[in-house]
C-alpha positions in Angstrom: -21.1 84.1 -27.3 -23.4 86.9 -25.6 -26.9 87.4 -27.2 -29.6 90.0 -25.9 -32.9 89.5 -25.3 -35.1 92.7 -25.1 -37.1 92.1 -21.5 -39.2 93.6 -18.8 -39.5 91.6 -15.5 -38.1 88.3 -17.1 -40.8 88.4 -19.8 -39.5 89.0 -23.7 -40.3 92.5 -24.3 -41.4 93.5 -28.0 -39.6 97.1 -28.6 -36.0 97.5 -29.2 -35.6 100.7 -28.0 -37.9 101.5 -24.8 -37.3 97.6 -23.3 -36.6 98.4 -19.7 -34.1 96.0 -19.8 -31.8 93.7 -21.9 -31.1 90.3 -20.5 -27.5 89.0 -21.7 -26.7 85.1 -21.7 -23.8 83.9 -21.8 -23.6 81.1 -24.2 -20.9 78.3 -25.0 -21.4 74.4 -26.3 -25.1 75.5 -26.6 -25.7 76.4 -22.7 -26.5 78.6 -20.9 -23.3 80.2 -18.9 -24.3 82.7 -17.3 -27.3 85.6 -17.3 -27.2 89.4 -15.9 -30.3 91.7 -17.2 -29.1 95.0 -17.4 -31.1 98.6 -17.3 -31.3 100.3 -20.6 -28.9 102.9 -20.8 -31.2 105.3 -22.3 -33.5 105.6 -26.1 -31.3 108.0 -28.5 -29.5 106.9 -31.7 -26.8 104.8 -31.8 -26.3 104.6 -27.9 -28.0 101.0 -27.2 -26.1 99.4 -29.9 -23.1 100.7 -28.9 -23.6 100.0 -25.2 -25.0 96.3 -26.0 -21.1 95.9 -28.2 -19.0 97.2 -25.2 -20.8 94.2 -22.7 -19.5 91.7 -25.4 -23.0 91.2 -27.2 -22.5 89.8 -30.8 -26.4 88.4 -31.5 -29.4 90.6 -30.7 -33.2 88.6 -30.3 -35.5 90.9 -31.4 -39.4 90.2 -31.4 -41.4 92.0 -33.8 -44.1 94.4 -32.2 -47.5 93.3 -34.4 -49.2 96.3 -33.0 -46.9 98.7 -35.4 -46.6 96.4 -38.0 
């Protein structure tokens, strides 16, 4: 299984949609396969979604940004 993390120089980042990067482990029998942080491919509707589901992503960690809440 793929999951996302939103990040910015290995640190969790806390905003969806102007993270820097997404880091994407690859996850089977509860480990950790493999890891590749990817550049975000840009902040309009729809497109980071789509781009997470076309590098196999199926879980997506956000982290709440308290200074918008």
């Amino acid at each position: 299984m793929k999951i996302a993390v939103t990040t910015e120089n290995n640190m969790v980042f806390p905003h969806f949609g102007r993270s820097p990067q997404f880091t994407i482990y690859d996850v089977e029998d509860k480990k950790i396969k493999s890891k590749d942080a990817v550049d975000n491919p840009g902040h309009e509707v729809g497109v980071i979604p789509e781009f997470l589901k076309n590098k196999g992503v199926v879980e997506m960690n956000r982290i709440k940004n308290y200074y918008n809440a």
